[in-house]
C-alpha positions in Angstrom: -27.0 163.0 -133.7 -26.4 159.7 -135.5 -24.8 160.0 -139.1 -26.9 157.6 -140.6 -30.6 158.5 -139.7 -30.1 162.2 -141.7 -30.8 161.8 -145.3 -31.6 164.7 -148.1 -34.7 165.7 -150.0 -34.6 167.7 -153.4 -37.9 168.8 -154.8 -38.9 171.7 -156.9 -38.1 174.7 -153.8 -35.0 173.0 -152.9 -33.0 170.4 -151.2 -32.9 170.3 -147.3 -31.1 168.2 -144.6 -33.7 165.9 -142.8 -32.9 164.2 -139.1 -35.6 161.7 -138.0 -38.4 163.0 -140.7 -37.8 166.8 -139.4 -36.2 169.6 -141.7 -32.6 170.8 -140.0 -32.7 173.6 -142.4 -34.9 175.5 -145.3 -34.5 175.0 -148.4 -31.2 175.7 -150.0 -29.8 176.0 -153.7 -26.4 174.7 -153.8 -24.7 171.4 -152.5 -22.2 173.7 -151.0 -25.4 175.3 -148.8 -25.7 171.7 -147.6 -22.1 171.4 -146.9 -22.6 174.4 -144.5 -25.4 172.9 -142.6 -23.6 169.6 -142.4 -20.8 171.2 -141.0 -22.4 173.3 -138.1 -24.5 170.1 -137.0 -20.9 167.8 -137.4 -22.5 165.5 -139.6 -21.5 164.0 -143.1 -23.3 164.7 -146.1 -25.3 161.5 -147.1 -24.3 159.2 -149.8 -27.8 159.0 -151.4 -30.7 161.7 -151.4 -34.8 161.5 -151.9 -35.6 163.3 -155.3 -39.4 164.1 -154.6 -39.4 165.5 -158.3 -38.3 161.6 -159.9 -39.3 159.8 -157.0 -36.7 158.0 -156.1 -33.1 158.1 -154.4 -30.4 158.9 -156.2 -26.0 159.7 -155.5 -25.5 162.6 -153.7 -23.1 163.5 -156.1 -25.5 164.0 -158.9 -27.3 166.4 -157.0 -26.1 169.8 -158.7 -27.7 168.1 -161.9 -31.0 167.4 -160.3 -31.8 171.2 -159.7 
């Protein structure tokens, strides 16, 4: 699985891991949720993530103040 094609979503259920436009997990919470899933699929969380709610990408890092 390449690194760079898997990018997050946040909207109003959630924020999910996405590879190649297809969910790799449901909706989660938490960064730490996403931390999980990054780790059973050996991947690193992405620097940037789609915000459906704002619509537009923002720092992965921000996240936790998005929900």
């Amino acid at each position: 699985m390449k690194t760079e094609e898997i990018t997050l979503s946040i909207d109003q259920s959630g924020i999910r891991l996405i590879y190649q436009g297809l969910p790799l997990c449901n909706d989660k919470h938490s960064i730490d949720e996403i931390y999980l899933v990054c780790k059973m699929y050996k991947c690193d969380l992405p620097k940037s993530a789609w915000n459906g709610i704002k619509g537009c990408w923002v720092h992965t890092q921000t996240i936790e103040g998005e929900l």
